[in-house]
C-alpha positions as CSV (number, residue, x, y, z in Angstrom):
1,X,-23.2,19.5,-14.1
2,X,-20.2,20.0,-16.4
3,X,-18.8,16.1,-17.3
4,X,-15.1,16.0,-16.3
5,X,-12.5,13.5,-18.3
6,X,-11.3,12.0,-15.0
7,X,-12.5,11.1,-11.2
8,X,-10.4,10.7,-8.6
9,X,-11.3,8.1,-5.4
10,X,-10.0,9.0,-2.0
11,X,-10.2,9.3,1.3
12,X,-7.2,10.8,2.6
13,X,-7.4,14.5,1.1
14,X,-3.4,15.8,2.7
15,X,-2.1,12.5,0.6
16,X,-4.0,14.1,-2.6
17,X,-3.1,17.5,-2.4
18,X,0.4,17.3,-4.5
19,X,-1.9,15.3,-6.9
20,X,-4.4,17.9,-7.4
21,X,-2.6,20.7,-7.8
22,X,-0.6,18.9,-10.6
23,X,-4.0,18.3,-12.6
24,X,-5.0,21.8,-12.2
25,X,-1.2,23.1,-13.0
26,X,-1.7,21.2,-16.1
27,X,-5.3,21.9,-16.6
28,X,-6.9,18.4,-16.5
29,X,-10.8,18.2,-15.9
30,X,-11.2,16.0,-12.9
31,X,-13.1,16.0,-10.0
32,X,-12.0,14.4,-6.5
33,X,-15.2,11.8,-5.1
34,X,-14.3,11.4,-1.5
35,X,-15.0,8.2,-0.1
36,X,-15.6,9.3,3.3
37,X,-18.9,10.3,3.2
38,X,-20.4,9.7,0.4
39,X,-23.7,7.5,-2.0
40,X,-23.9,6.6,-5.6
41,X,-26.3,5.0,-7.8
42,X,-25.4,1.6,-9.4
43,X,-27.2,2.2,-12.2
44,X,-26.1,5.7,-13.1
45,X,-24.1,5.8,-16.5
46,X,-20.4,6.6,-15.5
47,X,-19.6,10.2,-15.4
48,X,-16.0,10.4,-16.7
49,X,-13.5,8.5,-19.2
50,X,-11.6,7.3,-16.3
51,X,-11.4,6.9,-12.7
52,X,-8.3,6.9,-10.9
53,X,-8.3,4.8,-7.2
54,X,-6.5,6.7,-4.6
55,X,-8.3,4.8,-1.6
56,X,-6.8,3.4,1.0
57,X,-6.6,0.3,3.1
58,X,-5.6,2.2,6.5
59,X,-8.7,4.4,6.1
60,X,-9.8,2.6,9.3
61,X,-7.2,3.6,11.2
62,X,-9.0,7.4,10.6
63,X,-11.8,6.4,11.5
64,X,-13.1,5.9,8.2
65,X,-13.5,2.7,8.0
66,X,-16.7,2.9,5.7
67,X,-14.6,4.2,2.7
68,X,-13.6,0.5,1.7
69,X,-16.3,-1.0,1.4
70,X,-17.8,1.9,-0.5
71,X,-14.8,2.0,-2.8
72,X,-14.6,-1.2,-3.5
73,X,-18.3,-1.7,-4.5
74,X,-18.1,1.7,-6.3
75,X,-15.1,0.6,-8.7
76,X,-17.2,-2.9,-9.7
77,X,-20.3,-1.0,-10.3
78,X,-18.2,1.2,-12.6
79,X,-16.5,-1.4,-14.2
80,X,-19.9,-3.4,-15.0
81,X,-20.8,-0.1,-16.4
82,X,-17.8,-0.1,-18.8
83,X,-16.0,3.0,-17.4
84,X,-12.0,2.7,-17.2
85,X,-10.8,2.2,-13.9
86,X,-7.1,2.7,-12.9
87,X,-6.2,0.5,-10.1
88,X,-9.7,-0.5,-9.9
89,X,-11.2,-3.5,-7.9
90,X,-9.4,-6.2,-8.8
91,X,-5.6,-4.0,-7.5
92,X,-7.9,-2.6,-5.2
93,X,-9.2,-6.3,-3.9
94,X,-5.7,-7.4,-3.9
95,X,-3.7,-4.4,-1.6
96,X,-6.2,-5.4,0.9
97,X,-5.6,-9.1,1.2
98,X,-2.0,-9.6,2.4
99,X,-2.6,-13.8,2.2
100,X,-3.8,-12.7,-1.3
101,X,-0.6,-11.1,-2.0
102,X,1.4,-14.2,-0.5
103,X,-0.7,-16.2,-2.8
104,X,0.6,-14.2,-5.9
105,X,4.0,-14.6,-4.5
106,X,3.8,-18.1,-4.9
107,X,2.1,-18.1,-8.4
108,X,4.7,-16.2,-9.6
109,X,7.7,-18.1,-7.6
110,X,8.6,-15.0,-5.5
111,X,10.7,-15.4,-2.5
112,X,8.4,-14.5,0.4
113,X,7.7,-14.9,4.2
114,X,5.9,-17.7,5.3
115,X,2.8,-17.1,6.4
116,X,-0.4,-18.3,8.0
117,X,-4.1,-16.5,8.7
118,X,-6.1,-17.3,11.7
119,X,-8.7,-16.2,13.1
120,X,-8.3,-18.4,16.0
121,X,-4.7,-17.5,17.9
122,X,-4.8,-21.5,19.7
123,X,-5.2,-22.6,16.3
124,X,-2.3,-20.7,15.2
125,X,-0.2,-21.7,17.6
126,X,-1.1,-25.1,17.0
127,X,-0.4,-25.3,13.2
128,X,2.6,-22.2,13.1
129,X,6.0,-23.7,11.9
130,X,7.8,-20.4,10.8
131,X,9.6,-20.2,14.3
132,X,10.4,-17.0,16.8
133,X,10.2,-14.4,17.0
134,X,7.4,-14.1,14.3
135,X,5.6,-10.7,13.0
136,X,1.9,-10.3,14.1
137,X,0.4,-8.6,10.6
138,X,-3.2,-8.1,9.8
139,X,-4.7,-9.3,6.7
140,X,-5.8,-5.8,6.4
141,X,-2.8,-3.5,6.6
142,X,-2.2,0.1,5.8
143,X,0.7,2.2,8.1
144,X,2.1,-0.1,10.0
145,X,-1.2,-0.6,12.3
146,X,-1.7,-3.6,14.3
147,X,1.7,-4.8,13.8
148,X,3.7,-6.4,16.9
149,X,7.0,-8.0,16.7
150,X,6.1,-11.4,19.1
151,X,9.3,-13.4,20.1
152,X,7.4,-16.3,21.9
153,X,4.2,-18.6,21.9
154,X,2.6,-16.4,24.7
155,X,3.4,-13.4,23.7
156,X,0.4,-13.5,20.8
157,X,-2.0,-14.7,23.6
158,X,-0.9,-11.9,25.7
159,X,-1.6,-9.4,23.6
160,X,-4.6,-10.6,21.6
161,X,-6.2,-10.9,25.3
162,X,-4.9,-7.3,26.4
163,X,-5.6,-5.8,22.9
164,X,-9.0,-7.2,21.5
165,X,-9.1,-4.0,19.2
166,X,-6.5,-5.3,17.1
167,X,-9.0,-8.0,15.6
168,X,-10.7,-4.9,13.7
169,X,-12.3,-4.0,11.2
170,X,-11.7,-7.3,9.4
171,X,-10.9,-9.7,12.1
172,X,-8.6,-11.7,10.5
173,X,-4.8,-11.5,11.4
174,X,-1.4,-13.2,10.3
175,X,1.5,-14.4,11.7
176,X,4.8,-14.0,9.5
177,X,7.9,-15.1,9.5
178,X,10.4,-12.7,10.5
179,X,13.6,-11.8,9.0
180,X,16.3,-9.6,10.9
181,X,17.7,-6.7,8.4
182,X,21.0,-4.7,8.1
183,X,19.4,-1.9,9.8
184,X,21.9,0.4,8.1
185,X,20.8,-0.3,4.9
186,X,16.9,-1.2,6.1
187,X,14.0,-2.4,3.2
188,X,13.6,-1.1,-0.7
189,X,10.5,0.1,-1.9
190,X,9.7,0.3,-5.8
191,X,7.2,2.6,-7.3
192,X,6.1,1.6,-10.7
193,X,3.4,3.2,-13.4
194,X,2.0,1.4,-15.7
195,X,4.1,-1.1,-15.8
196,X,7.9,0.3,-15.7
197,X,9.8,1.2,-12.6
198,X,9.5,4.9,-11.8
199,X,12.0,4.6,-9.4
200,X,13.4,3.1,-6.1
201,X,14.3,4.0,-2.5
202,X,15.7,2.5,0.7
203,X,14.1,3.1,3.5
204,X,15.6,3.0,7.6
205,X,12.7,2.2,9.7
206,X,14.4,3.1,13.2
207,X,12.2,-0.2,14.4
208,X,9.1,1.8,13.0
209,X,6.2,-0.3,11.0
210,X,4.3,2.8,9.3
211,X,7.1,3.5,6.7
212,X,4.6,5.4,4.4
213,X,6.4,7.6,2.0
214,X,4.1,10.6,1.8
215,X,5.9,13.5,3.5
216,X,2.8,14.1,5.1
217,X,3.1,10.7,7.2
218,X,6.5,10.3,7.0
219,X,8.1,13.8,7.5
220,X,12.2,14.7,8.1
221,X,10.3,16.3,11.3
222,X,9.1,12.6,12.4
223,X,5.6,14.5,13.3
224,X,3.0,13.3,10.1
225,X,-0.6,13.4,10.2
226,X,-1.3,9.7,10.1
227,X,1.2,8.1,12.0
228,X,0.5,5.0,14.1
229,X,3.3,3.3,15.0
230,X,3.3,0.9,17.8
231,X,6.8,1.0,18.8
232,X,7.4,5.0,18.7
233,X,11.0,4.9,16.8
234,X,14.5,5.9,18.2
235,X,14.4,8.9,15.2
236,X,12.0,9.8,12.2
237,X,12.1,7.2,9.2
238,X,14.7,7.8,6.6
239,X,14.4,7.8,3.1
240,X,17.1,7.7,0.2
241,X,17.5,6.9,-3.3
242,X,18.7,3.7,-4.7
243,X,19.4,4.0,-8.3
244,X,21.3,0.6,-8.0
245,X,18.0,-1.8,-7.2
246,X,19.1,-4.9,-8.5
247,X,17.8,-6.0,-12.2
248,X,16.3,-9.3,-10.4
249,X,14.2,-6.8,-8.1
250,X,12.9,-5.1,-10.6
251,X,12.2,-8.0,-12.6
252,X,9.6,-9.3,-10.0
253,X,8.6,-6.3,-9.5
254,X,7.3,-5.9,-12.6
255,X,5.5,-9.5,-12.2
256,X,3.8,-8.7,-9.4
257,X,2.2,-5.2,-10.6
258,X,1.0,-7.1,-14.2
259,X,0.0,-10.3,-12.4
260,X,-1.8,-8.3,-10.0
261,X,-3.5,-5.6,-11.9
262,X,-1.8,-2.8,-10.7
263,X,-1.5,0.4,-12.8
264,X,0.5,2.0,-10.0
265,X,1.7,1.2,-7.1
266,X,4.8,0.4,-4.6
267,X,6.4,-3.2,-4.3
268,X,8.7,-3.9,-0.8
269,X,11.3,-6.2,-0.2
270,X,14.2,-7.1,2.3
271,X,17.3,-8.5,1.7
272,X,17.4,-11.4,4.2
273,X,21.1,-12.7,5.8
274,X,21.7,-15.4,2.9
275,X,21.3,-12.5,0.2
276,X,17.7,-13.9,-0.7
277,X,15.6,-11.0,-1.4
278,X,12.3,-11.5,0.4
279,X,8.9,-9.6,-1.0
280,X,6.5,-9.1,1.2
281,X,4.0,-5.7,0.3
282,X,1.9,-4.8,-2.7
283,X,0.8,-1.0,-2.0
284,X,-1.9,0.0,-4.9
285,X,-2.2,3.5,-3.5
286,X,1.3,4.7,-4.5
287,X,1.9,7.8,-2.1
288,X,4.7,9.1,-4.0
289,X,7.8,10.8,-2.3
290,X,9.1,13.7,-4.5
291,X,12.5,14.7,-2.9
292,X,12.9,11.2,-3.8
293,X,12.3,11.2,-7.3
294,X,13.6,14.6,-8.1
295,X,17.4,13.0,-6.9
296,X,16.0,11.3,-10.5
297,X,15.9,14.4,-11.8
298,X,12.1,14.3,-12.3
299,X,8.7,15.2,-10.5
300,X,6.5,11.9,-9.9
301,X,3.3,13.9,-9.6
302,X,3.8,15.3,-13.2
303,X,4.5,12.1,-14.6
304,X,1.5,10.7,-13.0
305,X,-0.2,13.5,-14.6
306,X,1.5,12.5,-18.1
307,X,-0.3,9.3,-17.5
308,X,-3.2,10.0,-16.7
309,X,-3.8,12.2,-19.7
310,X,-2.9,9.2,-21.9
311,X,-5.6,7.4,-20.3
312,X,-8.0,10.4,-20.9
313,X,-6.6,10.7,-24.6
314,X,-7.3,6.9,-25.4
């Protein structure tokens, strides 16, 4: 079989497809490894220069759970092998651990919710000082699954008794604090590559938790592929540019993705009531939203592709 420069890791082949079709546009030898179903031999020599993680932590809600696990012990076998892995374990490790993220936060002396994992909800309750209402988060996340807003005690008894699914796959959950937003103006997501902003957005939920930007999720329409709210929203998520992200955003931004070891990937934060700007999501799969960045007068899928072929090249 003919060697090609660069692998790409997925699972979620409509989130690819703009992807794709800029490495063949631009002529790039890759091949796509989809995590779904798939095997590979830890002591086979690497294939390509460089892998590029596309995988994501919502697979489960797909039903493909088995593509993290497989991804993640893929990327390590790789890495002991010496290939070059973009976002590799490590990122990868990290977008799946939201306490891990909080952690970071801390580290790095970014304003973030408070927070506290259980997997016990009486212990919880016993030991939760971050007040009501309070946001029920897995330490999984990916979407906007499993997310409730919970405005009492026995609200999180209720539905952890009426929804035992929402322990899976990784049966460990969160309660955050919660911070009430200008709903006119709603959250800011960042995309960066490797390293420097590529650009940023706001983004009006409608009371929505899966505020993914692909178009394919996330469409004008309201009707994506992967959508799983658990509140259905008053009207489809928005999404608009925001050339005028604060320099202090950025700025932590830019921590968090070298701290954490991300080559790409989307930072959130809200802008709580006292003008504290509150962090609280690193994305390593960067589902990038090109009506977005073309108000920057640019593709992101080419630039991604610019990338990547600096990668290949060194």
């Amino acid at each position: 079989m003919k060697i090609p420069d660069l692998v790409v890791l997925y699972e979620h082949p409509e989130w690819q497809k703009p992807l794709f079709a800029a490495l063949e546009r631009r002529g790039v030898s890759f091949e796509a490894f989809d995590l779904k179903r798939a095997c590979f031999d830890p002591d086979a020599v690497p294939r390509a220069k460089v892998y590029f993680n596309q995988a994501s932590p919502s697979a489960y809600v797909r039903g493909n759970t088995r593509a993290v696990p497989l991804c993640l012990s893929l990327m390590r076998s790789l890495e002991l092998s010496g290939a070059r892995v973009l976002n590799g374990s490590g990122a990868f490790a990290l977008e799946l651990s939201k306490t891990a993220q909080g952690a970071l936060m801390q580290k790095l002396g970014v304003d973030h919710p408070k927070t506290l994992a259980f997997n016990d909800p009486e212990a919880a309750l016993a030991a939760w000082t971050g007040g009501w209402p309070a946001l029920l988060k897995p330490e999984q996340g990916g979407s906007g699954a499993r997310m409730f807003l919970l405005n009492e005690p026995d609200e999180l008894l209720r539905t952890l008794r009426e929804r035992p699914e929402i322990w899976f796959p990784d049966n460990l959950l969160m309660l955050q604090e919660y911070f009430p937003v200008d709903q006119a103006k709603g959250i800011v997501r960042m995309e960066f590559l490797d390293g420097q902003l590529l650009y940023a957005m706001r983004v009006i939920s409608h009371g929505a938790f899966n505020l993914c930007p692909s178009e394919v999720c996330n469409p004008e329409s309201g009707e994506g592929v992967c959508e799983v709210p658990e509140v259905k929203p008053a009207a489809p998520v928005e999404f608009y540019p925001y050339p005028e992200v604060p320099a202090a955003a950025v700025e932590a931004g830019m921590k968090l993705m070298h701290a954490g070891g991300l080559d790409i990937g989307g930072i959130e934060y809200l802008e709580a009531a006292d003008g504290r700007l509150i962090f609280y999501d690193v994305n390593a799969n960067s589902n990038l939203r090109a009506p977005i960045a073309a108000a920057f007068g640019f593709d992101p899928f080419e630039r991604v592709v610019d990338w990547l072929e600096a990668k290949i090249r060194g």
